[in-house]
MIVEXMAR-780257 format. One record per residue: residue number from 0; y, z, x negated of N, C-alpha, C in turn; residue in one letter. Coordinates in steps of 0.05 Angstrom, whole numbers, plus 32768, in hexadecimal, padded with zeros to 4 digits. Layout:
<volo><num>NUM</num><n_yy>Y</n_yy><n_zz>Z</n_zz><n_xx>X</n_xx><ca_yy>Y</ca_yy><ca_zz>Z</ca_zz><ca_xx>X</ca_xx><c_yy>Y</c_yy><c_zz>Z</c_zz><c_xx>X</c_xx><residuo>A</residuo></volo>
...
This chain:
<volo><num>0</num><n_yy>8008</n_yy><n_zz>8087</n_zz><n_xx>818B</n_xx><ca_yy>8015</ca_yy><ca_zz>8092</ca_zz><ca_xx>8173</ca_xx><c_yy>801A</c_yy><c_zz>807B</c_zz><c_xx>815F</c_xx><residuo>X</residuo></volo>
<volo><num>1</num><n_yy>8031</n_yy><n_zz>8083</n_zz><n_xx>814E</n_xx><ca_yy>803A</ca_yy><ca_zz>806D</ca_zz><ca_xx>813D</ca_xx><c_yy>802A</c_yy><c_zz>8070</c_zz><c_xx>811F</c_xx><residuo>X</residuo></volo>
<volo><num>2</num><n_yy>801F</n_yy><n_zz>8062</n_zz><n_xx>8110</n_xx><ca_yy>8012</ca_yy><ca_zz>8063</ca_zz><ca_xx>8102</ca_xx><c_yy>8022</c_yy><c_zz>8061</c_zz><c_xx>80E0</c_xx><residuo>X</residuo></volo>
<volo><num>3</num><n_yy>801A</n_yy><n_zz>8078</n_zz><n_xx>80CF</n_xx><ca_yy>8036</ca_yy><ca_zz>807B</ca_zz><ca_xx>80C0</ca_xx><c_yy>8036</c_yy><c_zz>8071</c_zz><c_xx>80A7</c_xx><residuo>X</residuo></volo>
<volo><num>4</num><n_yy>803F</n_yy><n_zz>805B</n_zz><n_xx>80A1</n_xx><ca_yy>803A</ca_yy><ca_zz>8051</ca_zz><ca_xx>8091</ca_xx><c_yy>8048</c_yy><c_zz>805F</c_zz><c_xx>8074</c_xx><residuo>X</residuo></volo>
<volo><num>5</num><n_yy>803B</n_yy><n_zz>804E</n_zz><n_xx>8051</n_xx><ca_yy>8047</ca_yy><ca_zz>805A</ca_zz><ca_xx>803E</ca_xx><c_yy>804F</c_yy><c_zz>8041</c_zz><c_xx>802C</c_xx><residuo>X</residuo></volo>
<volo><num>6</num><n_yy>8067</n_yy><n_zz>8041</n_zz><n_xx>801A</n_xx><ca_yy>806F</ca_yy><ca_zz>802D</ca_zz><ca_xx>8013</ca_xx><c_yy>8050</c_yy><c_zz>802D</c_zz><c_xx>7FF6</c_xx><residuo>X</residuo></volo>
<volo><num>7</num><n_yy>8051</n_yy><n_zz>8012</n_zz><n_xx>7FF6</n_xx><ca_yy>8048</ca_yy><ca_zz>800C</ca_zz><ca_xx>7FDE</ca_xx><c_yy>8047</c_yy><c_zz>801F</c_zz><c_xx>7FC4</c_xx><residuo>X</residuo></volo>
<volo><num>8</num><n_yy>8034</n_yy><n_zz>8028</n_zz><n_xx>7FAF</n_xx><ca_yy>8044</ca_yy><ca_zz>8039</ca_zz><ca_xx>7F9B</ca_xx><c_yy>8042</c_yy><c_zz>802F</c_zz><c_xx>7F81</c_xx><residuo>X</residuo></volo>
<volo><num>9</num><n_yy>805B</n_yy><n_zz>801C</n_zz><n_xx>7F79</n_xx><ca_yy>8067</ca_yy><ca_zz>8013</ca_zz><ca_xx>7F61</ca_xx><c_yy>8069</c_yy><c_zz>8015</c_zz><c_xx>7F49</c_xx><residuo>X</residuo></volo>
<volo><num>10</num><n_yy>805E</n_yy><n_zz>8017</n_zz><n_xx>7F2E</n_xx><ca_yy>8063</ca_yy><ca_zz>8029</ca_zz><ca_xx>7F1F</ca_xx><c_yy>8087</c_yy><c_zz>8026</c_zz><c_xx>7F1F</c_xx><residuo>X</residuo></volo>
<volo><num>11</num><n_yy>808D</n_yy><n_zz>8038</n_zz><n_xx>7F10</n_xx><ca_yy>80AD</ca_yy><ca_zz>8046</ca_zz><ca_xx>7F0E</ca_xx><c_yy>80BE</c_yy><c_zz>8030</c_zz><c_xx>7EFF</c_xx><residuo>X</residuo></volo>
<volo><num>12</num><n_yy>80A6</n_yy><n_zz>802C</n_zz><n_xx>7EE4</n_xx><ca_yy>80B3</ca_yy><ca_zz>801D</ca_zz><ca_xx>7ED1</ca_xx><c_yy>80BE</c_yy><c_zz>7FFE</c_zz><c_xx>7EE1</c_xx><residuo>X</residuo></volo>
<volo><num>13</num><n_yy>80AD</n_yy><n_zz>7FF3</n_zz><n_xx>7EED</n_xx><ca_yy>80A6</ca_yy><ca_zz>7FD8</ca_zz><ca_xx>7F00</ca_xx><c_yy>80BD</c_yy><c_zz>7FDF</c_zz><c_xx>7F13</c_xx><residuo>X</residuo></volo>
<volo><num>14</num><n_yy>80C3</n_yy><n_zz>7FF4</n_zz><n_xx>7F1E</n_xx><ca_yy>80DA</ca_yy><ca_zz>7FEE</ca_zz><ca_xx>7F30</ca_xx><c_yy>80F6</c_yy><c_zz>7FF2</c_zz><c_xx>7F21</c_xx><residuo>X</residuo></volo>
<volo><num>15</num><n_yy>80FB</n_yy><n_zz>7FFF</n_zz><n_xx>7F09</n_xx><ca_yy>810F</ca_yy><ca_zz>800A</ca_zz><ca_xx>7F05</ca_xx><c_yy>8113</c_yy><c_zz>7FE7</c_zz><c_xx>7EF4</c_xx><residuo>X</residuo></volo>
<volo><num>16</num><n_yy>8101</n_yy><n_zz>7FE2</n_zz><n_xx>7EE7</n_xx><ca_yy>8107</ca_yy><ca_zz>7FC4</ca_zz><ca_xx>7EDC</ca_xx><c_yy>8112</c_yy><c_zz>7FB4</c_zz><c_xx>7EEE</c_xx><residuo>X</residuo></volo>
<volo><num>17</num><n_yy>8104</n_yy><n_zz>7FAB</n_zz><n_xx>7F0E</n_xx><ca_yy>810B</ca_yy><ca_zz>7F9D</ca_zz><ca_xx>7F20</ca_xx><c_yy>8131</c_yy><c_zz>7F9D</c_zz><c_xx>7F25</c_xx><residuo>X</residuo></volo>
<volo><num>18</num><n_yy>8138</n_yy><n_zz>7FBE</n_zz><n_xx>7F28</n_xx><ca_yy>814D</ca_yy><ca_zz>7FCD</ca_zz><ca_xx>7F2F</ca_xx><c_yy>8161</c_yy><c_zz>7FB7</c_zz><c_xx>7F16</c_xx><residuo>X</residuo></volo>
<volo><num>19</num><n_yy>815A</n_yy><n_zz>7FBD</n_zz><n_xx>7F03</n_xx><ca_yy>8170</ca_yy><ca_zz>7FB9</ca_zz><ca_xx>7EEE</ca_xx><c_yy>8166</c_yy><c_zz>7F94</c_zz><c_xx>7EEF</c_xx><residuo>X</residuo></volo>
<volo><num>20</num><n_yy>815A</n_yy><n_zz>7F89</n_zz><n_xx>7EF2</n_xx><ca_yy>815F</ca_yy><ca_zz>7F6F</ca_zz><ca_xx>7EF2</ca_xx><c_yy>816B</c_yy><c_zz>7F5D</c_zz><c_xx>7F06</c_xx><residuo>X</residuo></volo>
<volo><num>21</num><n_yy>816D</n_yy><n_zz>7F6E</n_zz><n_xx>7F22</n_xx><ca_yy>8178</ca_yy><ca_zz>7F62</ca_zz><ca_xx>7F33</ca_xx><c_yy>819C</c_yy><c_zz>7F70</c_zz><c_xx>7F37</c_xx><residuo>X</residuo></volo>
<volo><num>22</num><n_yy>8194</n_yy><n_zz>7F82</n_zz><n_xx>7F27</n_xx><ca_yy>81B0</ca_yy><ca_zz>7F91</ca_zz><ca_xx>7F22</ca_xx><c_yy>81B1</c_yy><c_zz>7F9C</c_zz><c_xx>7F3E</c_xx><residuo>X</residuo></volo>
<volo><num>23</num><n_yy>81A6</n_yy><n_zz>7FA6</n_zz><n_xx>7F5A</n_xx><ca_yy>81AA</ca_yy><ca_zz>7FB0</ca_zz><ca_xx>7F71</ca_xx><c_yy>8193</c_yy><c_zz>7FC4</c_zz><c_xx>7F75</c_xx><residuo>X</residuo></volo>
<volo><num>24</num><n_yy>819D</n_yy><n_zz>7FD8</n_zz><n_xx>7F7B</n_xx><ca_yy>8186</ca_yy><ca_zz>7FE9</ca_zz><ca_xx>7F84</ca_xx><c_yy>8192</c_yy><c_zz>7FE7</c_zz><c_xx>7FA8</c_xx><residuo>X</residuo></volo>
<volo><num>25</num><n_yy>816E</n_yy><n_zz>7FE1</n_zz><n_xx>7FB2</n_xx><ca_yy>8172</ca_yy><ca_zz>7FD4</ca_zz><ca_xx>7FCB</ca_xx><c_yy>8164</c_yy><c_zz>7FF0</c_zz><c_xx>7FDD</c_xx><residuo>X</residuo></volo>
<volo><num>26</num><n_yy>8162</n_yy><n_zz>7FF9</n_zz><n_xx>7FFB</n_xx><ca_yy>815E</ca_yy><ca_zz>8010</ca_zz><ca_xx>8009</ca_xx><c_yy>8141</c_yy><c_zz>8012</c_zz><c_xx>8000</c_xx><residuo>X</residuo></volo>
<volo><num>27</num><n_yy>812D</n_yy><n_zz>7FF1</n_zz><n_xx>8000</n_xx><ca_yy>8119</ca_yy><ca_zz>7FFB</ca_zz><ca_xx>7FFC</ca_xx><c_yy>8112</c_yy><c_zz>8005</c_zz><c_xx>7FDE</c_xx><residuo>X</residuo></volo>
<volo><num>28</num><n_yy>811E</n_yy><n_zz>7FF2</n_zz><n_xx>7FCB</n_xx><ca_yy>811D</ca_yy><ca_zz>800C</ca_zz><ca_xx>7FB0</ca_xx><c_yy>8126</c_yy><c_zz>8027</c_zz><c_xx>7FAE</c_xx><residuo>X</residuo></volo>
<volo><num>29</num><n_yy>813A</n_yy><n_zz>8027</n_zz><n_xx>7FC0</n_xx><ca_yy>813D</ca_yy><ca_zz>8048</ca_zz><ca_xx>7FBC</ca_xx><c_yy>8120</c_yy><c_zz>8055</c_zz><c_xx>7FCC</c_xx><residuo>X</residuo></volo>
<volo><num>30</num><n_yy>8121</n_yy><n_zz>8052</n_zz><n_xx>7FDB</n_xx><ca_yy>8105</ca_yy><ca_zz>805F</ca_zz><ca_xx>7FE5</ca_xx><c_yy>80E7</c_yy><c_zz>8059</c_zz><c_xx>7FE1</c_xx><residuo>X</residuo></volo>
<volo><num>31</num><n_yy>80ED</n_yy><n_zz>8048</n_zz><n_xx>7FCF</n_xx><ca_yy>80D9</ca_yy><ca_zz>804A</ca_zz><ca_xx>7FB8</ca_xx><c_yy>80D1</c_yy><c_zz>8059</c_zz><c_xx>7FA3</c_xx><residuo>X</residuo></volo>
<volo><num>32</num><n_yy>80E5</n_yy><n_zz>805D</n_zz><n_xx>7F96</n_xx><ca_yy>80ED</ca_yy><ca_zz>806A</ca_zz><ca_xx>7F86</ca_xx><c_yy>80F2</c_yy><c_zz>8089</c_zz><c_xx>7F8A</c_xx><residuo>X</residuo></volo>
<volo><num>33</num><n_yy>80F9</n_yy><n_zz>808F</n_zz><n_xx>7F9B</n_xx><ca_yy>80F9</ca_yy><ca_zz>80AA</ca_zz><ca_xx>7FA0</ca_xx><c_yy>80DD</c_yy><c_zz>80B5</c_zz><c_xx>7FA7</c_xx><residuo>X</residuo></volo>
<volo><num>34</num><n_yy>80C9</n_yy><n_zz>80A5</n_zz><n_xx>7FBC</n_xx><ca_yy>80B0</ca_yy><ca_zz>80A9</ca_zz><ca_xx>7FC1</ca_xx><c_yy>80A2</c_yy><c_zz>80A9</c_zz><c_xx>7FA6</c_xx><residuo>X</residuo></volo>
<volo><num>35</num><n_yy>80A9</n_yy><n_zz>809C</n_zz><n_xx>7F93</n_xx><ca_yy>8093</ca_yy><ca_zz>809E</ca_zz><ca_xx>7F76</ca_xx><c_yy>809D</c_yy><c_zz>80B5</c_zz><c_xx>7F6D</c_xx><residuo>X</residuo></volo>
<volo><num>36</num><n_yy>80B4</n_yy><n_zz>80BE</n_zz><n_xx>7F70</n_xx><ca_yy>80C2</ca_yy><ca_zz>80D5</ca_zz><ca_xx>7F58</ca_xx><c_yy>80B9</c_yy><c_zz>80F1</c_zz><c_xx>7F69</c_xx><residuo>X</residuo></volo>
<volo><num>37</num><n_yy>80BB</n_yy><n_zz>80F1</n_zz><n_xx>7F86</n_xx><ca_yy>80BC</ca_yy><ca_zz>8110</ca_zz><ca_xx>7F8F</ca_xx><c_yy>80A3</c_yy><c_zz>8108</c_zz><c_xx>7F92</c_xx><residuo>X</residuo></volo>
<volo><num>38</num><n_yy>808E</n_yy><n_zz>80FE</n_zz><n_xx>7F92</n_xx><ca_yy>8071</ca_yy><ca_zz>8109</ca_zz><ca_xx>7FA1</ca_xx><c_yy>806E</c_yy><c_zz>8110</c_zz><c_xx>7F80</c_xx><residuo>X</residuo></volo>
<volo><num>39</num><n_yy>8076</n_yy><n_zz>8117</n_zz><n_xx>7F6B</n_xx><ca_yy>806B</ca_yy><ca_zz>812E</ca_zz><ca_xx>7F56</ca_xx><c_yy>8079</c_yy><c_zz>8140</c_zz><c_xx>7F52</c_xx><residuo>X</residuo></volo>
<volo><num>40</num><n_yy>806D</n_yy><n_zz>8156</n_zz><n_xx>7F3F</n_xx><ca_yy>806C</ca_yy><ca_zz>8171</ca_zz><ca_xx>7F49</ca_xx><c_yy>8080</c_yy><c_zz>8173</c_zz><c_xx>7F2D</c_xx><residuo>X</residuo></volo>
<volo><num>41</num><n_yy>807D</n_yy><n_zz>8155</n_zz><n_xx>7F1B</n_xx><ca_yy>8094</ca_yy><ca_zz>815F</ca_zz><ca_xx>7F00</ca_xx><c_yy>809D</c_yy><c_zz>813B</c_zz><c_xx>7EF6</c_xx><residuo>X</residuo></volo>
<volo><num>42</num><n_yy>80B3</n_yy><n_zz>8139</n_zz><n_xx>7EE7</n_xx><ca_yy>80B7</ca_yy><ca_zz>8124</ca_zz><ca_xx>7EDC</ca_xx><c_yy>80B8</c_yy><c_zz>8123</c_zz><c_xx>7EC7</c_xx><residuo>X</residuo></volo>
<volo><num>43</num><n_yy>80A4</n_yy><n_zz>8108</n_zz><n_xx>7EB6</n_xx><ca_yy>80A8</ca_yy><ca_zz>8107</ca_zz><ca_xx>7EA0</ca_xx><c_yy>80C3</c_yy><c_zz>8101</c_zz><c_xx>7E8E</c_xx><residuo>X</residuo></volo>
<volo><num>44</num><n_yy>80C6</n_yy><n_zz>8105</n_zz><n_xx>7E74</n_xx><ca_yy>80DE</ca_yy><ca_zz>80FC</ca_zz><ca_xx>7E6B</ca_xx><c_yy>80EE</c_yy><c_zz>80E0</c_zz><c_xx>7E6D</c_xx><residuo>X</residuo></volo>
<volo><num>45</num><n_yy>80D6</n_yy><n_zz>80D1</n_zz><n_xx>7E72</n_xx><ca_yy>80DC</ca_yy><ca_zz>80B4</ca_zz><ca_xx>7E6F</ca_xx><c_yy>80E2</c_yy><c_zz>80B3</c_zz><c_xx>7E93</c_xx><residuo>X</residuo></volo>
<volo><num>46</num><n_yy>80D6</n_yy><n_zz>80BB</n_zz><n_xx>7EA2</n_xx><ca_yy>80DC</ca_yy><ca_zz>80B8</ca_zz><ca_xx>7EC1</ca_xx><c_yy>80F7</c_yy><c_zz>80C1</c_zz><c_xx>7EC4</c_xx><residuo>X</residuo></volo>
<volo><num>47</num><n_yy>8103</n_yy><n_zz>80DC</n_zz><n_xx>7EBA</n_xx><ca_yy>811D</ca_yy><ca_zz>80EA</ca_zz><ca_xx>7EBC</ca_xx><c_yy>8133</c_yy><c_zz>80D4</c_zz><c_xx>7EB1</c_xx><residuo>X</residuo></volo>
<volo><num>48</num><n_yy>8123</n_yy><n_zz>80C2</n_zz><n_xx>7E9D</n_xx><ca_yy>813F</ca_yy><ca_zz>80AC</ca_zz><ca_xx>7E89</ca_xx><c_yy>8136</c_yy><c_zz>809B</c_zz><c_xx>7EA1</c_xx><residuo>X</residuo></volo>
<volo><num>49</num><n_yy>8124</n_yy><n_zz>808E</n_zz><n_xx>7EAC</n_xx><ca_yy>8120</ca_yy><ca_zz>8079</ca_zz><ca_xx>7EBF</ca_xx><c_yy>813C</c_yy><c_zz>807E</c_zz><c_xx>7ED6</c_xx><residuo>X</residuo></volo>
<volo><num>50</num><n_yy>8141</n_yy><n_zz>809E</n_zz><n_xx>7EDD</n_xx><ca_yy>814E</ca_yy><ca_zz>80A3</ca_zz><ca_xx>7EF5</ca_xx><c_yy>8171</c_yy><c_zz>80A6</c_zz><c_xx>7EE5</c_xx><residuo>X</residuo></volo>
<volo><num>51</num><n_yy>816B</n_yy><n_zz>80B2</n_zz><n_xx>7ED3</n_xx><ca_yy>818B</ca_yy><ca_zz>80AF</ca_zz><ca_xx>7EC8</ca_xx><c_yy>8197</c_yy><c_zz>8093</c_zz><c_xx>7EBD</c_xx><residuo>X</residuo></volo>
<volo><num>52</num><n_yy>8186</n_yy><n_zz>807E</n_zz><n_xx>7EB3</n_xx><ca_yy>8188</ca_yy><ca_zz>8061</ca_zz><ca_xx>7EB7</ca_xx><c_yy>819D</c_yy><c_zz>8058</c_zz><c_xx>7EC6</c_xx><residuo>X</residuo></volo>
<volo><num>53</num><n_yy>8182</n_yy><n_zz>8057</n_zz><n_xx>7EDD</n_xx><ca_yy>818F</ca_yy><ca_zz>8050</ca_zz><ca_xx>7EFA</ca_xx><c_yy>81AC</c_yy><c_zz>8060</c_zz><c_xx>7F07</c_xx><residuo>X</residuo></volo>
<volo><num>54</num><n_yy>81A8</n_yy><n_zz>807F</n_zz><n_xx>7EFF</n_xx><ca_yy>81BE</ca_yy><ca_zz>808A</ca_zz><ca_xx>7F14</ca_xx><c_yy>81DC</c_yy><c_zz>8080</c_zz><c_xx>7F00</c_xx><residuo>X</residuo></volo>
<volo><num>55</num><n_yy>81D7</n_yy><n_zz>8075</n_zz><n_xx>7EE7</n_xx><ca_yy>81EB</ca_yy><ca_zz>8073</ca_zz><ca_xx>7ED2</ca_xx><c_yy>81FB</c_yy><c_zz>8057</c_zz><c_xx>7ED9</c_xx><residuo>X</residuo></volo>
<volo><num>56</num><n_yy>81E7</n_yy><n_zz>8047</n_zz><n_xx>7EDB</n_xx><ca_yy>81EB</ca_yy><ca_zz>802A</ca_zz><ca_xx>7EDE</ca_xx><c_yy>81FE</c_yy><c_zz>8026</c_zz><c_xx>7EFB</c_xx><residuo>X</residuo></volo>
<volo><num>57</num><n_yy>81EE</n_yy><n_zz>8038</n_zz><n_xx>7F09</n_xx><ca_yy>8202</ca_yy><ca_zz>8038</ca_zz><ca_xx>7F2C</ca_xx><c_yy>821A</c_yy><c_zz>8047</c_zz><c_xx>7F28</c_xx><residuo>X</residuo></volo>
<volo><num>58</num><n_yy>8222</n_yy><n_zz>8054</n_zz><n_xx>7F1C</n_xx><ca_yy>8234</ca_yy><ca_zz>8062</ca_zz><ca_xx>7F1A</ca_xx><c_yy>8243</c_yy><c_zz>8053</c_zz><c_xx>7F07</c_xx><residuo>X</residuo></volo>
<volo><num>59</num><n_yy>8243</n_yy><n_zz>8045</n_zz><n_xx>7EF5</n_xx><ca_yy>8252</ca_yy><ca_zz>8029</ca_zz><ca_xx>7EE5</ca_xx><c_yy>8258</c_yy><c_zz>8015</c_zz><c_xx>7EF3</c_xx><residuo>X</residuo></volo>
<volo><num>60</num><n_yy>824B</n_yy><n_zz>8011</n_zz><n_xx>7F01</n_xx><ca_yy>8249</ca_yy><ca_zz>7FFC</ca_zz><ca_xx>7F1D</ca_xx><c_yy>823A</c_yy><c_zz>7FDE</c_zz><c_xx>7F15</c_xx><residuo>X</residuo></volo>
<volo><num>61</num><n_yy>822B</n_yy><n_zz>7FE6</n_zz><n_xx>7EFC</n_xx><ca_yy>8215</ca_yy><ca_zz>7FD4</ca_zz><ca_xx>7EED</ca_xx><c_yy>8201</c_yy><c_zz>7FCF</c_zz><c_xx>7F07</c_xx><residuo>X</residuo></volo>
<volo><num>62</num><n_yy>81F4</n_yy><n_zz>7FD9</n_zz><n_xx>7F14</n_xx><ca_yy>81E6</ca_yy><ca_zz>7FD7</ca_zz><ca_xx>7F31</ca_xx><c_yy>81F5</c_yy><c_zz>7FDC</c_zz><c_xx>7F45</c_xx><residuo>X</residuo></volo>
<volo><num>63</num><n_yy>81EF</n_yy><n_zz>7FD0</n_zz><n_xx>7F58</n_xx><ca_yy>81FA</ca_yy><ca_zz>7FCC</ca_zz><ca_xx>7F76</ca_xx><c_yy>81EA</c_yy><c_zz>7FE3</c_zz><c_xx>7F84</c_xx><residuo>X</residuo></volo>
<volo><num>64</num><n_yy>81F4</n_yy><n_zz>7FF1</n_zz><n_xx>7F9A</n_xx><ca_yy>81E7</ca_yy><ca_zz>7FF8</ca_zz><ca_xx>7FAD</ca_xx><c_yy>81E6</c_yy><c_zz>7FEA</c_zz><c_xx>7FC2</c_xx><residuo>X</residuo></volo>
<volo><num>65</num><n_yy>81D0</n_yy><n_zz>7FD8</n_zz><n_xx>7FC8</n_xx><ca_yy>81CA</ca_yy><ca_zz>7FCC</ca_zz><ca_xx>7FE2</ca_xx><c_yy>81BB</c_yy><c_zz>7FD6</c_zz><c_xx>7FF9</c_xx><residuo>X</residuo></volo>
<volo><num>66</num><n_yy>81C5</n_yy><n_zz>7FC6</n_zz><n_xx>8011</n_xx><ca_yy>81B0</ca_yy><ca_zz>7FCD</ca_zz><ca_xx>802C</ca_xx><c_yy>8195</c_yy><c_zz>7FBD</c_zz><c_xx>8029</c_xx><residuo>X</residuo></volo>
């Protein structure tokens, strides 16, 4: 059997900073990031501005989507 591994867990703030300094959100930030946001059951206000940030910035084309 394959043994299942779990990514690292980041705080939000630390990745979403990383995100906007390299200007790229890369596959493994996205799945970083999604693993910190859905394993809770609610989002804080500041987590919801963390995600509209980001979804704002990609959609301006201020961040890259990378592989």
């Amino acid at each position: 059997m394959f043994a299942q591994t779990h990514p690292p867990k980041i705080p939000i703030d630390k990745l979403v900073d990383r995100i906007f300094t390299f200007r790229q959100l890369s596959r493994v930030d996205q799945q970083l990031l999604m693993n910190s946001l859905l394993s809770k059951d609610t989002l804080t206000p500041i987590e919801n501005d963390y995600i509209n940030r980001v979804f704002d910035a990609v959609q301006r084309g201020t961040i890259r989507v990378v592989d």
